[in-house]
C-alpha positions in Angstrom: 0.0 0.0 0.0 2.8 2.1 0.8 4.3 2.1 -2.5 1.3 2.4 -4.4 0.4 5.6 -2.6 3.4 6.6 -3.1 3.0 6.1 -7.3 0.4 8.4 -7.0 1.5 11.2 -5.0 4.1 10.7 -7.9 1.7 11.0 -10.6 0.0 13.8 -9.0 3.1 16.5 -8.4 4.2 15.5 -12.2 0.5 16.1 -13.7 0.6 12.9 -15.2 -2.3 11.7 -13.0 -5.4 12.3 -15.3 -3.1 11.2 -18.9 -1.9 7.7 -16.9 -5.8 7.1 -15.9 -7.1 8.3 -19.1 -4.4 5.6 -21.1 -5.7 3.2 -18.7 -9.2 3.0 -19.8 -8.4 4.1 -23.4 -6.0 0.7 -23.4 -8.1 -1.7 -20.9 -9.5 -3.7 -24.1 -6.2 -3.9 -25.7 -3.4 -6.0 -25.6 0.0 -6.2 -27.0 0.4 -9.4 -27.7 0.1 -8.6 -31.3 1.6 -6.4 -34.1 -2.2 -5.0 -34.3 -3.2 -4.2 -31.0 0.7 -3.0 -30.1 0.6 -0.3 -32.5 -2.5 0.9 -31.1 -1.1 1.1 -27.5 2.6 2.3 -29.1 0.3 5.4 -30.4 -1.7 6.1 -27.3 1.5 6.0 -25.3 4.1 7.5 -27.6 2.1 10.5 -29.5 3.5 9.6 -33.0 2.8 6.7 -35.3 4.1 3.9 -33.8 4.7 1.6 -36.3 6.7 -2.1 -35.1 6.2 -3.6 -38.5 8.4 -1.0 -40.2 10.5 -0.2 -37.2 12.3 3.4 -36.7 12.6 4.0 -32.6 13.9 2.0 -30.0 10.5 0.8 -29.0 9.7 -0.1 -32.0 12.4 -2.2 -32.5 11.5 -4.3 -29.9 8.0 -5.2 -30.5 9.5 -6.3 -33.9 11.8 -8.4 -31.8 9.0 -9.6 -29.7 7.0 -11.0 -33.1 9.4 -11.6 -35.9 12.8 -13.2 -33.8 13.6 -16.2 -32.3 17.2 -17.0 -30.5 17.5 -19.8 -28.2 20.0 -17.7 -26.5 17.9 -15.5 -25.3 15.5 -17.9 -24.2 18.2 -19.5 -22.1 19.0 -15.8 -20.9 15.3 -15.0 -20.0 15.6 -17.4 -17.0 17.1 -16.0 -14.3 18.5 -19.1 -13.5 20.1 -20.4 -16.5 21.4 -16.9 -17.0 23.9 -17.5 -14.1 24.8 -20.3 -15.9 25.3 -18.4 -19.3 27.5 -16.2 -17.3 29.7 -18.3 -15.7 30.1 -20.2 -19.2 31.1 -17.2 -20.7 34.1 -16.0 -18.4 31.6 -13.5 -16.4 31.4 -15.8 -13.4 32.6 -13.1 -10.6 29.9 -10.7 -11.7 27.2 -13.1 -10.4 25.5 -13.1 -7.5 25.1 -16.7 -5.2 22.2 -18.4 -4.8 22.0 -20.3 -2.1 18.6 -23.1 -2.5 16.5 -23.3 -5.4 13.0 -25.0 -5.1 10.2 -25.9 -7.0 7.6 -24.4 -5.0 7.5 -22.8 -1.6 6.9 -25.8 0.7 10.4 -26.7 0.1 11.7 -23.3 1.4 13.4 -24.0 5.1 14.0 -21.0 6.5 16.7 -22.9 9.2 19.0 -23.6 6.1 19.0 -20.3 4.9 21.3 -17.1 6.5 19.4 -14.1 8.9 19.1 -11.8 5.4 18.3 -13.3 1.7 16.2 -12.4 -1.0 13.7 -15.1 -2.8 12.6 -14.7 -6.4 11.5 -17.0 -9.2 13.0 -17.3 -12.4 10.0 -17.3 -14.9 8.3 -13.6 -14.4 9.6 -10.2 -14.0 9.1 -8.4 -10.2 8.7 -10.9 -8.1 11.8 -10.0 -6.0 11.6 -10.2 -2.3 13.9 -9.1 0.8 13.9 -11.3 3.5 14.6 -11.3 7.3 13.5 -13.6 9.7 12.0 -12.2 12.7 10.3 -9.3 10.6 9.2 -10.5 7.1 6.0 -12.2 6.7 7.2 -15.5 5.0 3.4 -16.3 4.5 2.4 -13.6 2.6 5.7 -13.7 0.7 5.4 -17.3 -0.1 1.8 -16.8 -1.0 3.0 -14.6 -4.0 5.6 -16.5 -5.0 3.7 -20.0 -5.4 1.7 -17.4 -7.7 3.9 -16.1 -9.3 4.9 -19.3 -10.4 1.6 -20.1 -11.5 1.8 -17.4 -14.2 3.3 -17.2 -18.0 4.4 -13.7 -18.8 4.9 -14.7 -22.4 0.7 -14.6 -22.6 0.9 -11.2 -21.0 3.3 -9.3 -23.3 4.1 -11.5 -26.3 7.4 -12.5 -25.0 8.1 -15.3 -26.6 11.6 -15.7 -24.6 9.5 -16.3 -21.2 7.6 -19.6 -23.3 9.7 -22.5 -22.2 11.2 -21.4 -18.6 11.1 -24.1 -16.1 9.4 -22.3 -12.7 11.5 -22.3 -10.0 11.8 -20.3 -6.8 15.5 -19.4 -5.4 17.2 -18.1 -2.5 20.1 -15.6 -3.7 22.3 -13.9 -1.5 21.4 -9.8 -0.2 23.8 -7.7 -2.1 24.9 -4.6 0.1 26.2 -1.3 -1.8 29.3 -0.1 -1.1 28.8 2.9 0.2 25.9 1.8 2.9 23.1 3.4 1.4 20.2 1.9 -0.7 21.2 -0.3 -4.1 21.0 1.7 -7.3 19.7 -0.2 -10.4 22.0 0.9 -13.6 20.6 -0.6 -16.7 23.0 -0.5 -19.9 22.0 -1.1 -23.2 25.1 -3.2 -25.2 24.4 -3.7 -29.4 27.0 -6.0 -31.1 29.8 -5.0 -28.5 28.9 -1.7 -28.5 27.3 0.5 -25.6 24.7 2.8 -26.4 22.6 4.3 -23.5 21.3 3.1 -20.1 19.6 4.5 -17.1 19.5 4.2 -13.4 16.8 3.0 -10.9 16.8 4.5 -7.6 14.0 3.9 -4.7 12.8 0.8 -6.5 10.3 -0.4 -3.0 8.8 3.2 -3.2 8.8 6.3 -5.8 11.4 4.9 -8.4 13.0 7.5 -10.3 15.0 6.7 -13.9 17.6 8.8 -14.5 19.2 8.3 -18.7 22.6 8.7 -19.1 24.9 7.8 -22.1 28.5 6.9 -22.9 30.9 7.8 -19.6 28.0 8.3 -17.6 26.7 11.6 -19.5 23.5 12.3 -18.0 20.7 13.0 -20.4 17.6 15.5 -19.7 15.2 13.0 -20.8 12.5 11.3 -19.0 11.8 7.5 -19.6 8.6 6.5 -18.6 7.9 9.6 -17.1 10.3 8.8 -14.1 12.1 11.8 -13.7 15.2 12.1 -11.0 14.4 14.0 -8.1 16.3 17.6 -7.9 19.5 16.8 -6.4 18.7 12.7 -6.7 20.6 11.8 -10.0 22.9 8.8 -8.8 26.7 9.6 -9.2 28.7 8.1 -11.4 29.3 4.4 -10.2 33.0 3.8 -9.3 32.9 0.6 -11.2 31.1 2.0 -14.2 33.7 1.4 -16.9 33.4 -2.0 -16.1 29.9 -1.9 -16.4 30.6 -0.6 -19.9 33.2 -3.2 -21.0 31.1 -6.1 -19.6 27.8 -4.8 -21.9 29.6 -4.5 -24.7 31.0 -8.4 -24.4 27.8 -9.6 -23.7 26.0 -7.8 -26.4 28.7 -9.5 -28.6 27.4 -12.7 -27.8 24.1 -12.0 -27.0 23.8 -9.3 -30.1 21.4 -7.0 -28.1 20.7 -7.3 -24.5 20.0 -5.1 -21.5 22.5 -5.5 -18.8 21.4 -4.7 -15.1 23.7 -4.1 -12.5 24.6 -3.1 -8.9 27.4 -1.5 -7.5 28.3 -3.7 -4.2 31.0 -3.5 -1.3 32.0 -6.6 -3.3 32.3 -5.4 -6.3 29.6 -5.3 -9.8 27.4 -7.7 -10.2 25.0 -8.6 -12.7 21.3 -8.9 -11.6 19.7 -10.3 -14.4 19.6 -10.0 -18.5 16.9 -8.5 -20.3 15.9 -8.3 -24.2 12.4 -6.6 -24.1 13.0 -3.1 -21.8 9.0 -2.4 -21.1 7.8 -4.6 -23.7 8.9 -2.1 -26.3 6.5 0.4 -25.1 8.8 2.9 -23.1 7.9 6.2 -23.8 10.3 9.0 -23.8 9.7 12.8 -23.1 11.3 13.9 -25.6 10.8 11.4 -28.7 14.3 12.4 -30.6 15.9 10.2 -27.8 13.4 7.2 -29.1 14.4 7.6 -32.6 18.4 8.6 -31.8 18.5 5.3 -29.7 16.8 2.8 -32.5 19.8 4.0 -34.5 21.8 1.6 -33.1 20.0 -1.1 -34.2 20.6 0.1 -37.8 23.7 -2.7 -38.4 21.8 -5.1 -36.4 19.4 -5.5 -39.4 21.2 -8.7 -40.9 21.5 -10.3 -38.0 17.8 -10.5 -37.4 16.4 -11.0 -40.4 
């Protein structure tokens, strides 16, 4: 409850309360499963012709990802799970954070085999992250969700295919802790064919999450993504880790040939939190649309490898 109050005393201060509750009813009887219906929603949320069958921006580029690609890569990459293992196969073993248990539902979860702090999640969806402590979380509740969670197939909900053929599993992982004491910052790079392009960072992700865009060396961007604009004074400073973050996209993308990276800065070091080919299901809006076009540029000598 907390959080959602909090998204919309967001909403409210940025007057973007009436156009997010207006889009709301405008897209309740679509869905974007399909090139049809996602050009629909691409217009309502973007304000120009959104078009993924002849695609220009960034977004658009991923919904024709989302219906016209298939790499069993990225299916392997999708799971959380097996994208430790695609990691540690590929030399980037150190940047990945330890699980401790997995299970195939909750009722194998003992708490006694697991340390004070831990976080649970399951492989298959996208959110279900939780922070756990015993003596104060509500394992009940939290296992409640996750048996859900389980339960569901995000591939039906957005057309990502990648999500099809994931084997639902719940995992312990280790609590990462930032190096400087203070709450984990999300940075999210964007690598295409070995090269970086953009990325942006997640702060106060259990409450009001702000994005703030930044581009090669960290140059911060006055752009809004999703309408999730930094706090005054709230922009994250430059990681001190975040060439490595760089040089680590751009390898993976080599592999991977597009891929969103996310990481955190820890007291141990980077680490990879998961990898991601569909960044809002390809229906991201920007503030300023040039950044939506300037950014689908990079997947200009992608073309081939797709097709």
């Amino acid at each position: 409850m907390t959080k959602l109050s909090s998204r919309f005393r967001f909403l409210i201060r940025n007057k973007t309360f009436i156009k997010v509750c207006c889009n709301h009813f405008r897209l309740k009887k679509l869905r974007d499963d399909n090139q049809k219906d996602t050009n629909k929603i691409g217009r309502i949320l973007m304000k120009y012709k959104y078009d993924c069958t002849k695609p220009v921006t960034f977004n658009e580029h991923l919904s024709w990802l989302k219906f016209n690609y298939r790499n069993k890569m990225w299916e392997k990459c999708a799971d959380k799970l097996e994208a430790k293992k695609f990691l540690i196969e590929n030399g980037f073993d150190k940047y990945v954070v330890k699980t401790y248990k997995i299970y195939n539902d909750s009722s194998e979860i003992k708490l006694d085999e697991l340390p004070n702090q831990f976080v649970l999640k399951t492989n298959n969806d996208c959110g279900s992250i939780f922070v756990c402590k015993k003596g104060k979380t509500n394992f009940e509740r939290v296992f409640r969700l996750l048996d859900n969670a389980l339960k569901s197939d995000y591939s039906k909900f957005h057309g990502e295919w990648v999500y099809e053929n994931i084997e639902p599993k719940i995992y312990a992982e280790e609590l990462l802790e930032s190096y400087d004491g203070c709450k984990l910052v999300d940075y999210k790079l964007f690598g295409f064919n070995g090269r970086f392009g953009w990325g942006f960072a997640a702060i106060n992700r259990e409450s009001d999450t702000r994005f703030t865009i930044f581009e090669k060396d960290y140059t911060i961007q006055d752009v809004d993504y999703i309408y999730l604009r930094p706090k005054k004074g709230c922009v994250p400073p430059k990681p001190i880790h975040y060439n490595e973050m760089e040089q680590i996209t751009e390898k993976i993308s080599k592999i991977l040939k597009f891929v969103r990276v996310d990481f955190y800065e820890t007291k141990d070091g980077v680490k990879i939190g998961e990898l991601t080919f569909f960044s809002q299901s390809g229906l991201g809006s920007f503030t300023k649309k040039c950044y939506d076009y300037k950014y689908g540029g990079y997947f200009k000598d992608l073309k081939h490898y797709f097709s």
